[in-house]
C-alpha positions as CSV (number, residue, x, y, z in Angstrom):
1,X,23.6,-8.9,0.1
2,X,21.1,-11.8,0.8
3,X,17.6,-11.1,1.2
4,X,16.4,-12.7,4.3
5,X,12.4,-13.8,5.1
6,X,10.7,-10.9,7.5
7,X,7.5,-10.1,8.7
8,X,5.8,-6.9,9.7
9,X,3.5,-7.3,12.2
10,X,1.9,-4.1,14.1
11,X,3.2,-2.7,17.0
12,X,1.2,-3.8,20.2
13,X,2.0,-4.6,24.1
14,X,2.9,-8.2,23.0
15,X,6.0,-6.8,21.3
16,X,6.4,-2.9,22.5
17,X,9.3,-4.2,25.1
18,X,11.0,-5.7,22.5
19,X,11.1,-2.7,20.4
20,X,12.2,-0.9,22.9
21,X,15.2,-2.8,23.6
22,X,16.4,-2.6,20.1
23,X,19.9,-0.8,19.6
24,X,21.6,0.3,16.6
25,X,25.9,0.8,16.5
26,X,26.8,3.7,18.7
27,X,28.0,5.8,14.9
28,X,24.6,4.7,13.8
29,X,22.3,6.8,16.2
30,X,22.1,9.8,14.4
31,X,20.9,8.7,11.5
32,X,17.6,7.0,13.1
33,X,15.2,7.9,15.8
34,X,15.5,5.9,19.1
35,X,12.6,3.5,19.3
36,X,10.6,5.3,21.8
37,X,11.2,8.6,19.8
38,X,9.8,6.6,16.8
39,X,6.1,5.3,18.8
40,X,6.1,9.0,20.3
41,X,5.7,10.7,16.7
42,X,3.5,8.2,15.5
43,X,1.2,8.9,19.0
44,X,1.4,12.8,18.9
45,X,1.2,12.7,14.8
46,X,4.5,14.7,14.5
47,X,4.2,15.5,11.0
48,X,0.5,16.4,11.0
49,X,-3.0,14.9,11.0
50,X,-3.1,14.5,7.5
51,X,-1.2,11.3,7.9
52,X,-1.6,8.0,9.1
53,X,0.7,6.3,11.1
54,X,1.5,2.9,11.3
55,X,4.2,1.5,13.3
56,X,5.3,-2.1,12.7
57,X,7.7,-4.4,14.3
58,X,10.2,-6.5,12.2
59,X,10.0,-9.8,13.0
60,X,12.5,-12.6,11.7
61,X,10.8,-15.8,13.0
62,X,9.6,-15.0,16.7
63,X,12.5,-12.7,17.0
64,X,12.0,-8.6,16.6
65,X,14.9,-7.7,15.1
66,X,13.7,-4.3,14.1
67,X,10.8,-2.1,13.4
68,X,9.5,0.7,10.5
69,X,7.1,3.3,10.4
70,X,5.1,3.7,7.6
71,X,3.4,7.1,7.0
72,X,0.9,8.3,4.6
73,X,-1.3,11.1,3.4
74,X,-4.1,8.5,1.9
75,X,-5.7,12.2,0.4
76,X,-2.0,12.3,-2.1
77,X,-0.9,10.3,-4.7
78,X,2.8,10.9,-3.9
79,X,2.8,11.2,-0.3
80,X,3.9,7.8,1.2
81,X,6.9,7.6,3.4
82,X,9.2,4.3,4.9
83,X,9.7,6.0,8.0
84,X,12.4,5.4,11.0
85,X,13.2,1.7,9.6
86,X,15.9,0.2,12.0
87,X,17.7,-2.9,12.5
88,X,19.1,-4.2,15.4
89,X,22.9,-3.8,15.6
90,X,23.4,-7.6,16.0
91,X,21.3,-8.6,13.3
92,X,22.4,-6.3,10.6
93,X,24.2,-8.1,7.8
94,X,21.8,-10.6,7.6
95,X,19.3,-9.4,4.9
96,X,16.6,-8.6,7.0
97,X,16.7,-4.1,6.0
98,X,16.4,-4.7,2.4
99,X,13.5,-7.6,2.8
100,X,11.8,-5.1,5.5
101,X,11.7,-2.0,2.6
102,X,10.4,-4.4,0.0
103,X,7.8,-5.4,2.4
104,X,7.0,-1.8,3.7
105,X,6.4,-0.8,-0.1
106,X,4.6,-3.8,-0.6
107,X,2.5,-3.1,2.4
108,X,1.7,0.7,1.6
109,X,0.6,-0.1,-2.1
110,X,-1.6,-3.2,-1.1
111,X,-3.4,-0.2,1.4
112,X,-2.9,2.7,-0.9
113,X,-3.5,1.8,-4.2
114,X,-3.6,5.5,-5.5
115,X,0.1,5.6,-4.2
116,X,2.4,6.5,-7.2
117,X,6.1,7.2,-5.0
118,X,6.4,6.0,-2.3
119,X,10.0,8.5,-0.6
120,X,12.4,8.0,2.4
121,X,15.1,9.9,3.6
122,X,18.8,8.9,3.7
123,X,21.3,10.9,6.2
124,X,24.0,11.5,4.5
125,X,27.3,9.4,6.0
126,X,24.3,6.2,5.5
127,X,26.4,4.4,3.2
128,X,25.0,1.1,3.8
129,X,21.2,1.7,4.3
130,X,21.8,3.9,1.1
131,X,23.0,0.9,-0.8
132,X,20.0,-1.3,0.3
133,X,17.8,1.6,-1.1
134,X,19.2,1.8,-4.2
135,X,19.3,-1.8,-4.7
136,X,15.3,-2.2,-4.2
137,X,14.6,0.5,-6.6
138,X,15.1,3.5,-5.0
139,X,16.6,6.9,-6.4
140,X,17.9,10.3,-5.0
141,X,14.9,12.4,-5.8
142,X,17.1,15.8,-6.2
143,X,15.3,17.1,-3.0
144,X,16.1,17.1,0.7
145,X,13.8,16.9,3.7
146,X,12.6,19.9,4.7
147,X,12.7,18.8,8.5
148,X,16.2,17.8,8.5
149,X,17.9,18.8,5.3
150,X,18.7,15.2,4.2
151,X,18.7,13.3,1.1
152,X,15.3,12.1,0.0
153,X,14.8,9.2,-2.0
154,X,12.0,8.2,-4.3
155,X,10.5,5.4,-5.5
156,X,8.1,5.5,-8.6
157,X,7.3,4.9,-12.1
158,X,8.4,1.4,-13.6
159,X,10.5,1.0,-10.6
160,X,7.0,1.1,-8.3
161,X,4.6,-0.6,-10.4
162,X,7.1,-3.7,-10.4
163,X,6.3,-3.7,-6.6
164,X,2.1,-3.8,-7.9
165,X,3.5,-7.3,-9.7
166,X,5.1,-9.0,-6.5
């Protein structure tokens, strides 16, 4: 898999339509929240006040071509999540997943610098977005997702602080 060149840029009324228009495969939609599901957890702080939310488009060029949430409990050291990450069913192949979880990690650590794992979860059936996970460092943690009873993934130790060197 190629990496591809992506930006993160925050999610604001220049680019909210976009976002919204965003689509996955129809046997992809359970394993991600719809775009508007995604802003309406970050707005009513669905998984409590402790964190902060921070949605972000995905942005090859000028094109949004998908979008993340990153959330974190800033208080933790181990409490940092890649969050809803999605890319647009016609531009999948292309890179542009694995370069948007480097840059997610690289985003929370350059924020959070007491950050020492930095987790996701991976529905199970997610063969692909599994295999983008594990090739950027990633490893099944041994624990599932108390929300949803999914595979969660963890990134730390040598495996993070190579991230700290990028």
């Amino acid at each position: 898999m190629k990496s591809a060149q992506v930006e993160l840029r925050p999610l604001d009324r220049s680019n909210v339509m976009a976002m919204l228009a965003l689509r996955v495969r129809p046997e992809q939609e359970r394993f991600v929240a719809s775009p508007a599901k995604s802003i309406a957890a970050c707005y009513v702080r669905e998984y409590g006040d402790n964190f902060e939310y921070t949605p972000l488009v995905i942005c090859a060029g000028q094109r949004v071509v998908g979008y993340v949430t990153i959330m974190c409990d800033p208080k933790t050291g181990d409490d940092y999540w890649v969050d809803d990450i999605m890319i647009e069913a016609s531009e999948q192949g292309r890179g542009y997943g694995k370069s948007a979880v480097v840059e997610s990690v690289k985003k929370i650590l350059a924020r959070y610098p007491r950050c020492r794992a930095v987790q996701l979860t991976c529905f199970r059936g997610n063969d692909l977005a599994a295999a983008v996970y594990r090739k950027v460092g990633f490893r099944v943690s041994g624990r599932l997702n108390p929300i949803n009873g999914e595979p969660q993934y963890e990134l730390i130790a040598a495996a993070l602080d190579a991230y700290r060197e990028r």
